[in-house]
C-alpha positions, 0 to 999 in steps of 0.5 A: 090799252088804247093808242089813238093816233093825232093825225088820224083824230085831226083828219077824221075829227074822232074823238079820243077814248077816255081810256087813253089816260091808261095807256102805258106802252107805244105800239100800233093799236092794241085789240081787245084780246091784246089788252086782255093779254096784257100785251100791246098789239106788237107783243110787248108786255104792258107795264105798270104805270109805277115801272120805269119807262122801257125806253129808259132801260133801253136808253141806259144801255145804249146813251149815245146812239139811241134812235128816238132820245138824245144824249143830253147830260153835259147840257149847260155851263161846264158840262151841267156843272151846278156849281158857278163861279163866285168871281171876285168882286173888282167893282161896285156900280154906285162907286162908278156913278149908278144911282139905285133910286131910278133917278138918272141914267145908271146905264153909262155907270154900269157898263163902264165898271164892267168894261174896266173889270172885264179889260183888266181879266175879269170879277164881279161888278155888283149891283146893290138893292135899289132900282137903277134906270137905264136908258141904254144897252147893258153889254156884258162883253169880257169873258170871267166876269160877272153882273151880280145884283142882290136878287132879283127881288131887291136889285132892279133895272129899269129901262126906258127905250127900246132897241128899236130906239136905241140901235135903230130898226133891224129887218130881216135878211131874208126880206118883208117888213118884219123887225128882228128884235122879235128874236134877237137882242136885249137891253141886257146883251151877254156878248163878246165885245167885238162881236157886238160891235159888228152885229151892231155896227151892221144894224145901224148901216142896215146891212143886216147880219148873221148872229152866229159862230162865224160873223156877220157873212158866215164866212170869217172862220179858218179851216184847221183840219179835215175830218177823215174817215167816217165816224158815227153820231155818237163816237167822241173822236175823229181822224184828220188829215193833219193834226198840227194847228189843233191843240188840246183845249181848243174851243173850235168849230165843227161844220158840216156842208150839206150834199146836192142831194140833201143827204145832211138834211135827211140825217138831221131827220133821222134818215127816215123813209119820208125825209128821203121825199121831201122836198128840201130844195125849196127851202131857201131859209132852211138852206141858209143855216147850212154849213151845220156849225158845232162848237167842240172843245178838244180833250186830246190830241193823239196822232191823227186823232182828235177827241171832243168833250162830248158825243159827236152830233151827227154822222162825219160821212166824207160827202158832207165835207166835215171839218174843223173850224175857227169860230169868233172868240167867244164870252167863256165863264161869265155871268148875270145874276140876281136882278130884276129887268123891267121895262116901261111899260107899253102895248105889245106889238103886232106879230113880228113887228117888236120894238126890241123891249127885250129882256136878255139875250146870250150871243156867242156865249160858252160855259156862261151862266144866267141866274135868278133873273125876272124879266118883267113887260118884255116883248121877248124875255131870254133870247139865246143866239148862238149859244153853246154850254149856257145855263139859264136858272131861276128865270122868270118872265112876267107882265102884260104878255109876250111874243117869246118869253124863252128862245133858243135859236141861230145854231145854239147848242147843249144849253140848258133851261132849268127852274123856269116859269111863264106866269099869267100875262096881266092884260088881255092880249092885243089883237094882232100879236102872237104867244109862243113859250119855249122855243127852238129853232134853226138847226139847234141841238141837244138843249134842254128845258128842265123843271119848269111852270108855263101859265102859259104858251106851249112847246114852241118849235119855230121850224128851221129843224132843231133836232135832239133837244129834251122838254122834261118836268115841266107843267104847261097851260097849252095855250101858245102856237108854234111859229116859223116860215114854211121855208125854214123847214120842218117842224122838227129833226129826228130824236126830240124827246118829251118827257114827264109833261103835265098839260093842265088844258089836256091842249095836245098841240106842240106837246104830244109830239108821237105823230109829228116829230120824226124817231122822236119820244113822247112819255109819260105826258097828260092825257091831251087831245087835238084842239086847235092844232096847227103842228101836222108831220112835214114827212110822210110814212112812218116817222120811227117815233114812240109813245110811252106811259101815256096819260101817267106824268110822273113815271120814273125816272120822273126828269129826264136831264137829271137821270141822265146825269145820275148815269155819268161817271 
């Protein structure tokens, strides 16, 4: 067995030996007589590609609290319920005025159906087969209600603006000339009603807005409880001083304010060595996402102790001031379904320059669900912003190419990404314009990108340090390059895991993961090699991370989402 580490071959230029593709366990370099032994250089027994993965059976006996792979089996809508609502159906689209032959304006038609189902308590507005043109936003703002066309296939919206020339332009509010329709937004906009009428509102009068959980300024939440006591990453229940405004049921907001030392920032790292050195100070995006905002629903309620429906994320140490927290009312237990969106054709834009030719975007959205939907010449094709518990299925982004067919971003959580593709882009890329893929960033975790087939892109983390996210079964020509501004941060926080990847191109870049990301897992991956890589760790010293069954995709458990939840009871 030989382990070769990617930081030393990026310095030294060496390259990597053949005999990698038979490496089967994590360990400093094997010598020869170790090899022989059949033991890596630590003394642990090499095992058989066919064997499961010894991080799995460690995994199994400690799923909540394991160093280096996250707990992520209640990703997605209801916990990983498989099974979406079928809301009955209150509205056909044509009976409001759409016209499926793409001769008028059906976007006025689409929206008033489901704002007429989703104000009377909510159902299905159905989009027959036929292709529908749109010249404006279609919001999807009431909660119980769903969009269903006939597949996506058959039903097609076709729109002919941008959000640029819809809402209007949207900078950024952390300054320069860069256009937020690069990661914010779509022509399809799951969001909650008011909530997209103040982001929006905010747009147009060009005082640019935080997207999350607690409105446009980060500060129209009411404190229900502090949290007392210290209970680790982990545990599903916490102790409060006073219990009385909290109800069992409730979806609310746990937030955690960082130290003056940074203490926060390093735990989201793993507390590891190097992160106690970094220097966080400077990192005045990264600085700006802090409160970390969770969104919990609360089981029970007994005394002063309060239980979640799932593990707690990270350590509730007194010093980082955690408390429970109103969130803004978001969109529960709605959905998109069954069609296809297509844009009028146009040039990508230059790198972070986009016109807002976007497909759909999940904002504010809880226990919602998108389901077989094509996204077709976009110029960023399935946003989630602030999304917590959402299941994308069945998606597909395709066309002339773009800057990011899949983003997870702005304090999203437990999401979960299943049967994706990225096909081919049709034409050569524009100069100036840049790929991503599947992406992460802003303090985001435990979401999970499962089963997916990417002809292009790569494992884009887009710094701002999202942490305890999984990438697993997927198949990925690695062709794309990571973003993100060097004051978001680090690349990656602790416990990122990718497992069972087959890289077609042998690109290591962004997808073996061992040396850069911190307590993180790289298993059973294709065996790869550094070419043009710009991903290099952000923490010094030993990163505490593992490296598993190297070279062998296809190790059981062969997904790593779905064996996690072979294990709930």
């Amino acid at each position: 067995m030989i382990v070769v580490s990617r930081r030393r071959l990026l310095s030294g230029g060496v390259q990597v030996a053949s005999a990698a593709a038979a490496t089967a366990a994590i360990g400093t370099p094997a010598t020869a007589a170790d090899q022989s032994a059949g033991r890596t250089a630590d003394g642990d027994a090499v095992r058989p590609a066919h064997q499961p993965a010894g991080l799995w059976a460690e995994f199994r006996a400690t799923p909540y609290t394991h160093p280096q792979i996250p707990y992520v089996a209640l990703a997605g809508f209801e916990g990983g319920n498989p099974c979406f609502p079928r809301h009955p159906v209150r509205a056909n689209a044509l009976h409001h005025g759409a016209r499926p032959d793409g001769s008028t304006d059906s976007a006025p038609a689409i929206n008033r159906a489901l704002r007429e189902v989703g104000e009377s308590g909510g159902g299905t507005v159905l989009l027959p087969p036929g292709t529908y043109r749109i010249d404006d936003v279609i919001t999807v703002g009431w909660s119980n209600t769903t969009l269903r066309g006939a597949g996506s296939g058959a039903t097609t919206l076709h729109a002919t603006a941008s959000l640029t020339d819809l809402i209007g332009p949207y900078g950024s509010r952390y300054g320069g000339d860069k256009s937020s329709w690069s990661w914010a937004g779509g022509l399809v906009w799951m969001c909650p009603a008011d909530r997209y009428r103040t982001l929006t509102d905010a747009i147009r009068a060009t005082a640019w807005p935080f997207e999350g959980w607690t409105g446009n300024t980060r500060d129209e939440y009411t404190e229900l409880a502090r949290i007392t006591g210290q209970t680790p990453q982990g545990g599903h229940s916490v102790t409060v001083d006073d219990p009385a405004r909290l109800r069992r049921g409730d979806r609310v907001l746990v937030q955690y304010t960082d130290d003056p030392g940074h203490g926060l920032l390093a735990h989201m790292a793993g507390d590891i060595e190097g992160a106690a050195s970094y220097e966080w100070s400077d990192k005045t995006k990264l600085l700006s996402y802090v409160p970390y905002e969770w969104p919990a629903r609360i089981t029970a309620v007994h005394g002063r102790q309060v239980t979640f429906d799932r593990p707690l994320p990270l350590d509730t140490r007194a010093q980082w001031q955690p408390r429970i927290t109103t969130l803004v009312e978001p969109l529960v237990n709605s959905g998109v379904e069954g069609l296809t969106i297509r844009m009028t054709p146009t040039p990508q834009s230059p790198h972070l320059l986009d016109k807002g030719w976007n497909g759909l975007a999940a904002q504010c959205t809880w226990d919602c669900w998108v389901d077989d939907v094509h996204a077709v010449d976009v110029d960023n094709g399935f946003l989630m912003v602030a999304a917590k518990a959402t299941t994308f299925r069945r998606t597909r982004v395709s066309g002339r190419g773009s800057h990011h067919p899949y983003a997870c971003r702005e304090g999203s959580h437990d999401n979960l990404f299943e049967d994706f593709t990225i096909d081919q882009r049709t034409v050569p890329a524009p100069a100036g314009t840049q790929l991503h893929g599947i992406n992460v960033e802003g303090l985001s975790s435990y979401n999970v990108w499962s089963r997916g087939r990417m002809a292009m892109g790569t494992f884009d983390t887009h710094r701002g340090m999202p942490f305890a996210c999984v990438r697993t079964d997927i198949t990925v020509t690695n062709d794309g390059q990571h973003g993100g501004d060097a004051s978001a941060g680090p690349l990656y926080g602790a416990r990122f895991t990718h497992w069972n990847v087959t890289v077609t191109n042998g690109r290591a870049g962004c997808v073996r993961i061992d040396d850069v990301a911190p307590r993180s897992a790289t298993v059973a991956i294709s065996p790869v090699s550094p070419s043009g890589q710009i991903d290099v760790p952000d923490f010094t010293g030993p990163l505490d991370s593992r490296l598993e069954s190297y070279g062998t995709p296809g190790v059981p458990p062969p997904n790593l989402y779905e064996a996690q939840r072979r294990l709930l009871p």
